[in-house]
N, CA, C and O atoms as CSV, one atom per row, in Angstrom:
chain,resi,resn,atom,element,x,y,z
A,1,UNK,N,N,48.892,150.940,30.084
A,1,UNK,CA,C,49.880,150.156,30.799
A,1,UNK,C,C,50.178,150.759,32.169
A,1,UNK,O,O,50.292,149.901,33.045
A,2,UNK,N,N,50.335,152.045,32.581
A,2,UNK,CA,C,50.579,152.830,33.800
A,2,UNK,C,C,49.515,152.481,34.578
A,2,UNK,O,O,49.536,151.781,35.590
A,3,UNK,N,N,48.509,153.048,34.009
A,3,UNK,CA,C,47.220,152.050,34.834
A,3,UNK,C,C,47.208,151.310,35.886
A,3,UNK,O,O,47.002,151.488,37.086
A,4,UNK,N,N,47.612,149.963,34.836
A,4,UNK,CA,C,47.617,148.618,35.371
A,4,UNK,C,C,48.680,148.371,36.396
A,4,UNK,O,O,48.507,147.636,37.368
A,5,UNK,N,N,49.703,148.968,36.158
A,5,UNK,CA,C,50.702,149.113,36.848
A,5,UNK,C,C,50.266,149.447,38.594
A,5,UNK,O,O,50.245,148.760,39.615
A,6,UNK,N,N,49.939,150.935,38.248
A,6,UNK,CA,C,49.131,151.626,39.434
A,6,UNK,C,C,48.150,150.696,39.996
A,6,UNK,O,O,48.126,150.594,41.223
A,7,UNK,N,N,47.345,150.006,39.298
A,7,UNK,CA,C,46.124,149.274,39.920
A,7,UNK,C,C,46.700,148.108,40.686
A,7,UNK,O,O,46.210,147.653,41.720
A,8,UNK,N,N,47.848,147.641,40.047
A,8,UNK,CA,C,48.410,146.631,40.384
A,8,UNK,C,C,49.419,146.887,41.838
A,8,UNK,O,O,49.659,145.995,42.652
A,9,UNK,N,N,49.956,148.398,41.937
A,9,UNK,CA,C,50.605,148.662,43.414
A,9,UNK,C,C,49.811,148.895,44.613
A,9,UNK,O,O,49.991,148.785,45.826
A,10,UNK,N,N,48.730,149.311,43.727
A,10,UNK,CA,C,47.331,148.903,44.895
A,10,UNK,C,C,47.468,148.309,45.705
A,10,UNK,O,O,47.858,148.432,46.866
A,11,UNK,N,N,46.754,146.776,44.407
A,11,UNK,CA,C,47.073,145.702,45.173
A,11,UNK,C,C,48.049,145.006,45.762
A,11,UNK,O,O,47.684,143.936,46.249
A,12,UNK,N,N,49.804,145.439,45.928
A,12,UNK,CA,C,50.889,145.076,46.089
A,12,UNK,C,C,50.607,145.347,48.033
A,12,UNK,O,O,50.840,144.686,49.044
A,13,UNK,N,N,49.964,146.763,47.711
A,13,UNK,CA,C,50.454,147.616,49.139
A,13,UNK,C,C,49.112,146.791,50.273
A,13,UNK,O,O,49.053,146.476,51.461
A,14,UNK,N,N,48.364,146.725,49.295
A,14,UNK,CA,C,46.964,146.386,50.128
A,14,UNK,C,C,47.259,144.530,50.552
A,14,UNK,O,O,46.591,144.079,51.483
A,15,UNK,N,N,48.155,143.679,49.896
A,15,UNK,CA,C,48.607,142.430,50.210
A,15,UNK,C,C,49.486,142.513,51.285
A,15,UNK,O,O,49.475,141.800,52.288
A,16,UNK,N,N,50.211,143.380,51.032
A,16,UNK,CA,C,51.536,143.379,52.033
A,16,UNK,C,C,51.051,144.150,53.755
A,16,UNK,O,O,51.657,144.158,54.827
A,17,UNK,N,N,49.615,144.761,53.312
A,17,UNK,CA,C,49.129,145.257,54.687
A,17,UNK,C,C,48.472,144.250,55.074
A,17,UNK,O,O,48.560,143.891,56.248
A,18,UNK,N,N,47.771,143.663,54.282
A,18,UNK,CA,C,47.071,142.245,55.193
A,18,UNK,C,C,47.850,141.314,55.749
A,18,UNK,O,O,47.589,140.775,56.825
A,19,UNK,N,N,48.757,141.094,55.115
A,19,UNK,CA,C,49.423,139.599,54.999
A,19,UNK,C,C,50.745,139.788,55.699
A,19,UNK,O,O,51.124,138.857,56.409
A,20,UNK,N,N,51.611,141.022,55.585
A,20,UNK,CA,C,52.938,141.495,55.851
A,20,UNK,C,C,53.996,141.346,55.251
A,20,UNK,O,O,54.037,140.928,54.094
A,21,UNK,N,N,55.008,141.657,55.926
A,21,UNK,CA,C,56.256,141.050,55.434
A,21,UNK,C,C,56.429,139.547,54.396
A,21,UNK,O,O,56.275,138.418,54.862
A,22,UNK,N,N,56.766,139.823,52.962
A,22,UNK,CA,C,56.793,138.934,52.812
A,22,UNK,C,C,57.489,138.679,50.984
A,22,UNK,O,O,57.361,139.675,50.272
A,23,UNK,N,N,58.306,137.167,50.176
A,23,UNK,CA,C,58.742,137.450,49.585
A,23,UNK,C,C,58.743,138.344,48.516
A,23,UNK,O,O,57.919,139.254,48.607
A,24,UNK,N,N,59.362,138.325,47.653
A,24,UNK,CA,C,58.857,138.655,45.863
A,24,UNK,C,C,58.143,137.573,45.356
A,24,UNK,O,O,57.000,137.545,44.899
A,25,UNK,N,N,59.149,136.485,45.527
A,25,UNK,CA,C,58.485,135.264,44.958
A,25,UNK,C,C,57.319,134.692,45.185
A,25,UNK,O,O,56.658,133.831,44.604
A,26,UNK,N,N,57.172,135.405,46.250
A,26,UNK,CA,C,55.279,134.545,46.582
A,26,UNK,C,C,54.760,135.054,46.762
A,26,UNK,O,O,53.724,134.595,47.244
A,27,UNK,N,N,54.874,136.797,46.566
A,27,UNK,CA,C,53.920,137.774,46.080
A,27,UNK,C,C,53.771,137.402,44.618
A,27,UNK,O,O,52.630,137.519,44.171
A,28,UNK,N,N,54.613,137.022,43.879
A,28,UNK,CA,C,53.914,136.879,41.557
A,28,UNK,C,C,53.639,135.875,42.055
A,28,UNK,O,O,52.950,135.336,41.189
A,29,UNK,N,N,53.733,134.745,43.461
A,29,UNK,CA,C,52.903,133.453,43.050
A,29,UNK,C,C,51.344,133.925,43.332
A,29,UNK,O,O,50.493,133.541,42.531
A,30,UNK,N,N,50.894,134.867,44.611
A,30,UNK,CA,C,49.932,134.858,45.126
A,30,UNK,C,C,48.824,135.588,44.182
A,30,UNK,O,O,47.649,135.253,44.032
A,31,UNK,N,N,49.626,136.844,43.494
A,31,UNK,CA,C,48.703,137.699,42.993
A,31,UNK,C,C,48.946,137.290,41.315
A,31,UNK,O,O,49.992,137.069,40.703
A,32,UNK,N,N,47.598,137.294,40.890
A,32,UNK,CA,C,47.096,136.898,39.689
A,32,UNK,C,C,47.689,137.775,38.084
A,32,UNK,O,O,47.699,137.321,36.939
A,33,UNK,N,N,48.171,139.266,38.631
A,33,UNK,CA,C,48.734,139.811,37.464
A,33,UNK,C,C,50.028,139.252,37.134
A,33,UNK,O,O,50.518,138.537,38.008
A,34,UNK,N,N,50.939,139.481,35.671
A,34,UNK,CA,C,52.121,138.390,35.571
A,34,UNK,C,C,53.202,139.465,36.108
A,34,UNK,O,O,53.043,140.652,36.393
A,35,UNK,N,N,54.337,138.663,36.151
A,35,UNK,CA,C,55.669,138.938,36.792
A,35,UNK,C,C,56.206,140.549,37.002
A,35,UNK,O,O,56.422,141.241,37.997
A,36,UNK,N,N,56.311,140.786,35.423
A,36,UNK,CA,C,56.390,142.035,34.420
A,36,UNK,C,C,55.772,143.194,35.727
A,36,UNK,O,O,56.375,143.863,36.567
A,37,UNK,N,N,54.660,143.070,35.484
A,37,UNK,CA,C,53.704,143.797,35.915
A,37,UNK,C,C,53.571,144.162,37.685
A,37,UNK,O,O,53.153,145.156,38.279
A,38,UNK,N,N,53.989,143.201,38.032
A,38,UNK,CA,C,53.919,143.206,39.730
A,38,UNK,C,C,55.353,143.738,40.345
A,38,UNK,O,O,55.430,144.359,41.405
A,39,UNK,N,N,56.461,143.398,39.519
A,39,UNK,CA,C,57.963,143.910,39.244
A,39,UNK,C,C,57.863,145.573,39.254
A,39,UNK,O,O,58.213,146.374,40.121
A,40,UNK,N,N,57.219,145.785,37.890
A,40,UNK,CA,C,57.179,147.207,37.626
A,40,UNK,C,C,56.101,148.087,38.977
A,40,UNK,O,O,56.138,149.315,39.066
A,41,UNK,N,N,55.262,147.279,39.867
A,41,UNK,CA,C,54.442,148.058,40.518
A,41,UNK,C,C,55.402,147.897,42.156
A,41,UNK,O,O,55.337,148.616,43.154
A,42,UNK,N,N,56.077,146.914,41.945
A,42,UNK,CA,C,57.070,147.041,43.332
A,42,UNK,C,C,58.080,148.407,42.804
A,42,UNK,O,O,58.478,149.029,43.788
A,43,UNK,N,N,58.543,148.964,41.552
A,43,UNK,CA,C,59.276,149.353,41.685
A,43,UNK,C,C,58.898,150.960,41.992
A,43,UNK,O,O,59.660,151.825,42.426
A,44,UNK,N,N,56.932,151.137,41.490
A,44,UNK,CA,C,56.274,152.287,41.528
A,44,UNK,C,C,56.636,152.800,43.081
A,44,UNK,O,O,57.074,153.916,43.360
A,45,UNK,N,N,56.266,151.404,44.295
A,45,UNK,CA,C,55.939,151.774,45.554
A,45,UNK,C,C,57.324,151.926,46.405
A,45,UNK,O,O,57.349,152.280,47.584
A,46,UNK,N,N,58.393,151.625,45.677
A,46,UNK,CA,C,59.567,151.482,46.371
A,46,UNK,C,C,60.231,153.192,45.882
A,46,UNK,O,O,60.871,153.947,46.614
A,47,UNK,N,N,59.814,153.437,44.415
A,47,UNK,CA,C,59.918,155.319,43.999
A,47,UNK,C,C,59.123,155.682,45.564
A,47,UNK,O,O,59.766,156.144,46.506
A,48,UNK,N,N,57.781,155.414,45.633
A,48,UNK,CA,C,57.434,156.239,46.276
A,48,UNK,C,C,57.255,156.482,47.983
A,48,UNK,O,O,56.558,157.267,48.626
A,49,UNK,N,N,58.252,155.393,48.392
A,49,UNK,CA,C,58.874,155.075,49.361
A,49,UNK,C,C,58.373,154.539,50.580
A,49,UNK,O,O,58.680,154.551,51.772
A,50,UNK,N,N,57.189,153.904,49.595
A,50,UNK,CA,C,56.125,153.306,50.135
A,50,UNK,C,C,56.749,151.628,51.160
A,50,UNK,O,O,56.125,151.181,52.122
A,51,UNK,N,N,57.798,151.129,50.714
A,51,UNK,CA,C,58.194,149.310,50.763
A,51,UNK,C,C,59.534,149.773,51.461
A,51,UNK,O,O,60.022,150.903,51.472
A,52,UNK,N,N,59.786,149.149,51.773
A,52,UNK,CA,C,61.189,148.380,52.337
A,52,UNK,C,C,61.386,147.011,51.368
A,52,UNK,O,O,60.580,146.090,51.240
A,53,UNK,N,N,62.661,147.158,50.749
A,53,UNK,CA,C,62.867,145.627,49.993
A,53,UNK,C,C,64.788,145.284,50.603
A,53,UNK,O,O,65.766,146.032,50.609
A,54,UNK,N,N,64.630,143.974,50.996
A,54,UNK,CA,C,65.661,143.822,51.722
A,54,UNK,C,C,66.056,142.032,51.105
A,54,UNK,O,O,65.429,141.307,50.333
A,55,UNK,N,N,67.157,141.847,51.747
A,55,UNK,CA,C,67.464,140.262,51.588
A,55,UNK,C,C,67.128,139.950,52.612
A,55,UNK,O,O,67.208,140.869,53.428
A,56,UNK,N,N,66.482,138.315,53.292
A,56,UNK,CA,C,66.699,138.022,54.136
A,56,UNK,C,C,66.492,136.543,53.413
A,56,UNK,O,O,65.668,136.064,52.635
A,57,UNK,N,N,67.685,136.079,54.092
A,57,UNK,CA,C,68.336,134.217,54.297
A,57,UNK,C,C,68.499,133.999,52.608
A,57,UNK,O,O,68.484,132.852,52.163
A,58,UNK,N,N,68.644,135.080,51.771
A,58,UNK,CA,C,68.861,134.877,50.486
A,58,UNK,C,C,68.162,135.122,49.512
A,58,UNK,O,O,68.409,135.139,48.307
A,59,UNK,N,N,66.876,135.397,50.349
A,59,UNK,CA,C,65.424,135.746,49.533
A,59,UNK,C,C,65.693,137.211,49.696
A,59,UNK,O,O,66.538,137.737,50.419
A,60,UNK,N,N,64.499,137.988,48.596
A,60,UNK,CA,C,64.153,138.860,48.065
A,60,UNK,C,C,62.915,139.488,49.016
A,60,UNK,O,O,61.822,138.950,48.835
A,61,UNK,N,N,62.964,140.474,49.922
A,61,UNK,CA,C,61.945,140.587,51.004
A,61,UNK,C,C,61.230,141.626,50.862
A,61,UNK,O,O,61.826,142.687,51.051
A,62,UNK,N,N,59.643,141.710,50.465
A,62,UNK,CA,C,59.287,143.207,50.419
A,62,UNK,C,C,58.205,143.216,51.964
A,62,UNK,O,O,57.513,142.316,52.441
A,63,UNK,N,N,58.454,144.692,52.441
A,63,UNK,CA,C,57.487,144.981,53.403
A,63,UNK,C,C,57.266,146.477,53.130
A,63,UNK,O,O,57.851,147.274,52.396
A,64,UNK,N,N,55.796,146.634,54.318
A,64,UNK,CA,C,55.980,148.146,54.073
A,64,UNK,C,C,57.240,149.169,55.170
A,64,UNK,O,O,58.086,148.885,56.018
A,65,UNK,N,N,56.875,150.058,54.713
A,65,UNK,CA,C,57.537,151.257,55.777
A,65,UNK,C,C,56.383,151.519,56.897
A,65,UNK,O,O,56.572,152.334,57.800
């Protein structure tokens, strides 16, 4: 399960460098692993102080640092 997790902040960090700034919600829409899983790998990269997660206009905002 840590793994997947890890494999999965990978891909969190490697989306958010292509693509940028951008929600929660349409990061679990975009990327194919489920909710659970993409949740727990935002929360790996935000330990490791990798993200910025903020509100903006009401939404849920992750970017990097």
């Amino acid at each position: 399960m840590s793994e997947l997790v890890g494999i999965t902040a990978g891909t969190v960090w490697n989306y958010l460098n292509n693509q940028g700034p951008t929600t929660v919600a349409k990061l679990i829409r975009e990327l194919q692993e489920d909710e659970k899983t993409i949740q727990r790998s935002i929360g790996w990269l935000a330990q490791e102080g990798k993200i910025n997660l903020e509100i903006v206009n009401r939404a849920e905002t992750i970017s990097l640092k």
